[in-house]
C-alpha positions in Angstrom: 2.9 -3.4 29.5 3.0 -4.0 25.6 3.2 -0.4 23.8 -0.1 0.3 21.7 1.8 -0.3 18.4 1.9 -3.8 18.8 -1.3 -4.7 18.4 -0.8 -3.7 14.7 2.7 -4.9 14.7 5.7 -3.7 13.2 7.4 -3.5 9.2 9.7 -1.8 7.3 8.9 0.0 4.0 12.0 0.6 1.4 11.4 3.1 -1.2 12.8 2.8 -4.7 12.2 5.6 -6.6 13.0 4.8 -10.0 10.6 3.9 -12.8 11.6 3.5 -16.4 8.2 6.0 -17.3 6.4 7.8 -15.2 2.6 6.9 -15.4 0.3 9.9 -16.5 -1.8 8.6 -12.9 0.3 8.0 -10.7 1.2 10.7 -8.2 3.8 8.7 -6.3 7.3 9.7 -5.6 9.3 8.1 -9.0 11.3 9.1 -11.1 13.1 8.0 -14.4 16.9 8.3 -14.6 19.0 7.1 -17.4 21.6 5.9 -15.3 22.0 4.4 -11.4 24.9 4.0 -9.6 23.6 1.0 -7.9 26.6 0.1 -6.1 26.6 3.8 -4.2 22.1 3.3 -3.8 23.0 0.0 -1.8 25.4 1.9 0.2 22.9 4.3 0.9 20.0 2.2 2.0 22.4 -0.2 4.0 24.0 2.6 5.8 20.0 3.4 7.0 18.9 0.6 7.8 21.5 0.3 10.6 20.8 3.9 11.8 17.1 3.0 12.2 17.7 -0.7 13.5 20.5 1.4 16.1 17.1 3.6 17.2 14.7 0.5 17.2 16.5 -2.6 18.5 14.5 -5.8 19.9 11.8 -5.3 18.0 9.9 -8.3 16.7 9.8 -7.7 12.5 6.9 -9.0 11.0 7.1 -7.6 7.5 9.6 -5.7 4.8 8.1 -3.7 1.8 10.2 -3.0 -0.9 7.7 -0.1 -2.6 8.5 3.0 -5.5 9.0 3.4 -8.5 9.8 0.1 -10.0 11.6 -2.0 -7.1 12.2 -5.0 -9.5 14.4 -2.2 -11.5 17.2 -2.6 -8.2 20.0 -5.0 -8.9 19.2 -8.3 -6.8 22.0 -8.3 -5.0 20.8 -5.2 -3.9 18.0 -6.8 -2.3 19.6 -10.1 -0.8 22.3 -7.2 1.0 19.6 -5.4 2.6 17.7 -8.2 3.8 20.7 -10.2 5.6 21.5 -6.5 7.1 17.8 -6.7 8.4 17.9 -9.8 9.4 20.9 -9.7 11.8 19.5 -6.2 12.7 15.8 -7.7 14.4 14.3 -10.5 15.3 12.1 -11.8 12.5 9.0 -13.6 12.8 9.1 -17.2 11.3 6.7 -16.0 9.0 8.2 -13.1 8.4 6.4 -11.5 4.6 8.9 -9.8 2.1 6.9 -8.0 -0.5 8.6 -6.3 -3.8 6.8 -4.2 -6.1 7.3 -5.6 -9.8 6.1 -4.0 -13.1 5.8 -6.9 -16.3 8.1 -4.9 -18.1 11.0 -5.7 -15.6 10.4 -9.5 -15.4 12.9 -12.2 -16.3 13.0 -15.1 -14.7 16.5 -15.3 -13.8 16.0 -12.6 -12.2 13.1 -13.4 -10.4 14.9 -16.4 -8.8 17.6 -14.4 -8.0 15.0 -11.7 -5.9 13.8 -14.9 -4.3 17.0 -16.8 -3.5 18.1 -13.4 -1.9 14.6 -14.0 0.6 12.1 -12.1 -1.3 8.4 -14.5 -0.2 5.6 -12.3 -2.3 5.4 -9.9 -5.2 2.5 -7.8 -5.9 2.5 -7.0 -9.7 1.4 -4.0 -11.6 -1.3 -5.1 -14.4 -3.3 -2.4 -14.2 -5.5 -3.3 -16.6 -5.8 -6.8 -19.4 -6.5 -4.9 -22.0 -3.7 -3.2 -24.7 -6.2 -0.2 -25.5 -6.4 0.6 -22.0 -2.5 -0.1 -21.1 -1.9 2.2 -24.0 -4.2 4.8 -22.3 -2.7 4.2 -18.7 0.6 4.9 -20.1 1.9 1.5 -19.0 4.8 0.0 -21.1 3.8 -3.4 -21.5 1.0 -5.3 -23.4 -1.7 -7.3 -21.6 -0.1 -10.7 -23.4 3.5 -9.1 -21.7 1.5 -8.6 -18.0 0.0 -12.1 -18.2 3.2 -13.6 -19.0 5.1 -11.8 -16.5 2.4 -12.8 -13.7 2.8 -16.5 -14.9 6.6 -16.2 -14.3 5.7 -14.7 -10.8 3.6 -17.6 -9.8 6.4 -20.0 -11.0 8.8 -18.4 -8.6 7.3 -17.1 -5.5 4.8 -18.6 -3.0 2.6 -15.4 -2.9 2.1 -13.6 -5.5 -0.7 -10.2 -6.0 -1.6 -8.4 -8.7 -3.4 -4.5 -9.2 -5.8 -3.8 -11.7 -6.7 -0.3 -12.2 -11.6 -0.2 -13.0 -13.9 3.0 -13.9 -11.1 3.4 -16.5 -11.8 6.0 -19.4 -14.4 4.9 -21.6 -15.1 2.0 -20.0 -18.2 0.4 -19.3 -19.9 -2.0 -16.8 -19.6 -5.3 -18.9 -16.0 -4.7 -20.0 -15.2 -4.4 -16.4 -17.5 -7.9 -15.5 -15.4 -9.4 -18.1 -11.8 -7.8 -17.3 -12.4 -9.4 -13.8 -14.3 -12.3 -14.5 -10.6 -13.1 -16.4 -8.6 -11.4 -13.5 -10.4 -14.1 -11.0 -9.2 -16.8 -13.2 -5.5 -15.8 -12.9 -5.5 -14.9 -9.6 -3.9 -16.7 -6.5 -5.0 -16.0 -3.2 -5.0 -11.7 -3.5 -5.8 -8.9 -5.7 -5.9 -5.5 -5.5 -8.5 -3.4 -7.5 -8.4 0.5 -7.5 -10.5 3.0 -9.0 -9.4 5.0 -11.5 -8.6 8.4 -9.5 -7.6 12.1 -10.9 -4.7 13.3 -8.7 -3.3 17.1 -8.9 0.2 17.1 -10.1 -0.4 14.3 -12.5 -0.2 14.4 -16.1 -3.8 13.2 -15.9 -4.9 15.8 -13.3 -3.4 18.6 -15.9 -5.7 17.4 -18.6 -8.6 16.8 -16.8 -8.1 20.8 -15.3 -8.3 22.0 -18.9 -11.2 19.5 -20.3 -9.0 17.3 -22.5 -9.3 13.4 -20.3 -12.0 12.2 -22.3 -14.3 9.2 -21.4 -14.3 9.6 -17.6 -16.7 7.2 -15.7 -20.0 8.9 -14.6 -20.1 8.2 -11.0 -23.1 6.3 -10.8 -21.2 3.5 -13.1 -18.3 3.6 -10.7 -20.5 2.5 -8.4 -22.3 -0.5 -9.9 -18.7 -1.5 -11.0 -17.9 -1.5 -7.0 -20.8 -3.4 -6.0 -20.1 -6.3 -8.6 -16.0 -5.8 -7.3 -17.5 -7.1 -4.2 -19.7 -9.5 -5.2 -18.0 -11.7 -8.1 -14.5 -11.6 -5.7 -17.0 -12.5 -2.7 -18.0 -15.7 -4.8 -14.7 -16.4 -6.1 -13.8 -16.7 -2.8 -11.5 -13.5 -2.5 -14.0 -11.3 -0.1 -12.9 -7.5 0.5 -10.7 -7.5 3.4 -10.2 -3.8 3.0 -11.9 -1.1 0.4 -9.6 -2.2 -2.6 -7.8 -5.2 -1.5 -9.1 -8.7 -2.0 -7.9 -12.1 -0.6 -8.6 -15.7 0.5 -7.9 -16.6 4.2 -4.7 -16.1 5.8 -3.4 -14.5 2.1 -3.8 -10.8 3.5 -0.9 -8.3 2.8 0.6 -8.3 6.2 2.5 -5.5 5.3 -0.1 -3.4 4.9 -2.3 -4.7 7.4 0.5 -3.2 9.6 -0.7 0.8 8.3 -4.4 -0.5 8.9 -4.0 -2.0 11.8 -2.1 1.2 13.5 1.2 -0.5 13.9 4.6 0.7 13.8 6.7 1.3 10.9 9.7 2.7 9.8 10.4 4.7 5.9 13.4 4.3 4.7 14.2 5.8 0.8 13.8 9.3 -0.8 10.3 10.2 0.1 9.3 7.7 2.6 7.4 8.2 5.3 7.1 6.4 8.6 5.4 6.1 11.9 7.5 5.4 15.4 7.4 5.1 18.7 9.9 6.0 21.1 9.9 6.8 24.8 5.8 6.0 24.6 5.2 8.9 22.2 4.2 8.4 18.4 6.6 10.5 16.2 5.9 10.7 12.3 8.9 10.6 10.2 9.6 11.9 6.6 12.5 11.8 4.5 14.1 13.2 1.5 12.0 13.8 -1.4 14.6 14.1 -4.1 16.5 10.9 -5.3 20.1 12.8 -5.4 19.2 15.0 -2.4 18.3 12.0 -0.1 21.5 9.8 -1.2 23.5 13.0 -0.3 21.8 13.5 2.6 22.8 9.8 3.4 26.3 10.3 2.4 26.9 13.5 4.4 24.5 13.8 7.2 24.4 10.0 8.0 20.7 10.5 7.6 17.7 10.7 4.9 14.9 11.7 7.6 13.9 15.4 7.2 11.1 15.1 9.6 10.3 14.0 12.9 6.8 15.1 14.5 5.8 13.8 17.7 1.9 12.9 16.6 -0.8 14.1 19.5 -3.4 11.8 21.2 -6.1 13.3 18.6 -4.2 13.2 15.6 -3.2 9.5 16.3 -6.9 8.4 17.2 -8.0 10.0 13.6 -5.3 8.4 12.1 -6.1 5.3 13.4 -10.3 5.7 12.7 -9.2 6.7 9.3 -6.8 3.3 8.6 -9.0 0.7 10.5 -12.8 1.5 9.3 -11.4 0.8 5.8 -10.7 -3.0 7.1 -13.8 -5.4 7.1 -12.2 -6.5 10.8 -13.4 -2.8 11.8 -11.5 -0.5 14.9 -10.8 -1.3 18.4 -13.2 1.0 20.2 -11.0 1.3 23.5 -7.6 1.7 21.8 -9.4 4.7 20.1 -10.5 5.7 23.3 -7.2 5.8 25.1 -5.4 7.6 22.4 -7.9 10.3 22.0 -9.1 10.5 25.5 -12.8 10.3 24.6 -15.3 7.4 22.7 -17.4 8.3 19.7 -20.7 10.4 20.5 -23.3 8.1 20.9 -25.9 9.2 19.2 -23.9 10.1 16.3 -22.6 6.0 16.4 -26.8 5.1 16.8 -27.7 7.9 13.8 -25.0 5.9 11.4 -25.9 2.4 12.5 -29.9 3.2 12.0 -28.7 4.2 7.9 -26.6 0.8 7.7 -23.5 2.9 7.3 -21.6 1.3 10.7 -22.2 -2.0 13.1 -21.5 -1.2 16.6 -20.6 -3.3 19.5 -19.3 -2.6 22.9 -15.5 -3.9 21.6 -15.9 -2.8 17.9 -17.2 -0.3 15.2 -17.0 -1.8 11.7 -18.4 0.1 8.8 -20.7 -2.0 6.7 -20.4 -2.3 2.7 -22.6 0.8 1.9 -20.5 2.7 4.8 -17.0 1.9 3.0 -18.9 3.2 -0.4 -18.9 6.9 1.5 -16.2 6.4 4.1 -14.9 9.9 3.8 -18.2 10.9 4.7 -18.9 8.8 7.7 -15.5 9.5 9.0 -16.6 13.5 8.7 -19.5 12.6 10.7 -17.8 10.4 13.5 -15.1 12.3 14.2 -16.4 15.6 14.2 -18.0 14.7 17.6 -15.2 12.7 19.2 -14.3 14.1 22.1 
């Protein structure tokens, strides 16, 4: 019998965690350094890659994910290593997707060809925004004429290209944002990814904003409207929401990440990755490292960068699961929930949120509706709290 996690299929995510600034909002593991070792990095990664392909032979790969930090910062040789190691490792889907993160400030086109020639099929590219006001504000190194550029070059090189542009930025306002994407749309090939501006603890952001000094914030209500008209110039552009933030023409969806939403298998490899496993029939969740120099000793002396290994109950997969899939316009598989957690949804709890527009229910499926991904924390709360 086929293990749940393949109905969501399997990838591999590689963390770089090198940056050459770190961005006031982001609260993702990177850091700057003045100097790599790249050489003794690739010696690292390679060296994990065969202890988790060792632990998780025969499986079908459908999709890498080279994430960080600034992955267009490694040396492409780097790159083109790692992926023949993967590729003699598992069998790879014909269509097998290769993503690498790329910031415009790290773009040349030699080098670009170079990512590609060593197998690299998609890049999603950090924007953030099209303005040089609001770049400035971000704390982002390049200017829009830089990002634009550097997107162009992208498009030249690779057959799948994304972008991410950061909305509700400070001081913004509903018509800058119509415009901003009304341009974005233009550019765009087949996906985009567009985030709300969010206040994270342990960001230099989140510091200011504690003692009153992140001016310009967007009043909710604006948020909103900006959200709505997200969804409905991308819908008539032809680039529909196939998940809360991520926007794309048929058959152009990130498989990669399709893989988290979809509840499939994955393993995280790189300081501060995380994964999710399955061995022996039992979900396990995996961490590693934190540190850049602690995880590449760890590598160099223990033969291993995992710190963690949790075996993940019934319950805490099924929420996991709820919690991934109801953020996908596909919606959740109602009896894979139900065999992980050992109990369906409460009835009238799915009847109360269907009756408000929030969910649409069928005996296969539970997908939550555009004004139920507006609150999905809060319709989450509700279903879960009586589930089982």
């Amino acid at each position: 019998m086929a293990e749940d996690w393949e109905a969501g299929g399997f990838g591999l995510y590689i963390h770089w965690p090198f940056c050459q600034a770190k961005c006031p909002y982001c609260d993702f593991n990177s850091h700057v350094a003045a100097e790599i070792d790249q050489a003794r990095w690739k010696s690292a990664y390679l060296s994990e890659i065969e202890r988790v392909s060792a632990e998780l032979p025969g499986r079908r790969l459908t999709s890498i994910y080279f994430g960080g930090g600034t992955p267009s910062l490694m040396a492409p040789d780097t790159v083109a290593a790692m992926l023949e190691v993967i590729k003699r490792a598992w069998p790879v889907a014909n269509d097998l997707e290769v993503t690498l993160e790329a910031n415009p400030t790290s773009v040349e086109a030699g080098r670009f060809r170079a990512f590609r020639d060593g197998g690299v099929n998609r890049v999603s590219m950090g924007l953030q925004a099209l303005s040089d006001v609001d770049l400035k504000r971000l704390g982002r190194l390049h200017s829009a004429a830089e990002g634009r550029n550097a997107y162009a070059i992208a498009r030249d090189v690779f057959p799948r290209v994304s972008f991410d542009l950061i909305y509700a930025r400070q001081y913004q306002g509903l018509e800058d944002w119509r415009a901003e994407l009304a341009e974005a749309l233009t550019l765009a090939a087949d996906h985009l990814s567009l985030y709300q501006l969010t206040i994270e603890d342990g960001t230099a952001f989140g510091e200011r904003h504690a003692i009153g000094r992140l001016g310009g914030l967007v009043e909710d209500d604006t948020a909103a409207a900006m959200y709505d008209l997200t969804q409905d110039m991308c819908d008539a552009a032809g680039l529909p929401a196939y998940e809360v933030s991520n926007h794309a023409s048929d058959m152009a969806q990130s498989r990669h990440n399709l893989i988290y939403w979809r509840g499939g298998d994955y393993a995280g490899i790189g300081p501060g990755a995380h994964g999710r496993i399955t061995l022996g029939g039992r979900r396990m969740a995996t961490e590693t490292e934190l540190s850049p120099l602690g995880w590449l000793r760890r590598v160099e002396t223990q033969g291993t960068g995992e710190t963690l290994r949790d075996a993940v109950s019934g319950r805490e997969r099924a929420e996991e699961y709820a919690m991934m899939a109801l953020r996908l316009s596909e919606g959740m598989d109602r009896a894979r929930f139900v065999a992980m957690n050992g109990a369906d949804f409460d009835p009238d709890v799915l009847n109360r949120l269907e009756s408000l527009g929030m969910i649409e229910v069928t005996e296969r499926r539970i997908t939550t509706t555009l004004d139920g991904r507006r609150v999905l924390n809060a319709v989450l709360r509700e279903l879960l709290a009586e589930a089982g």
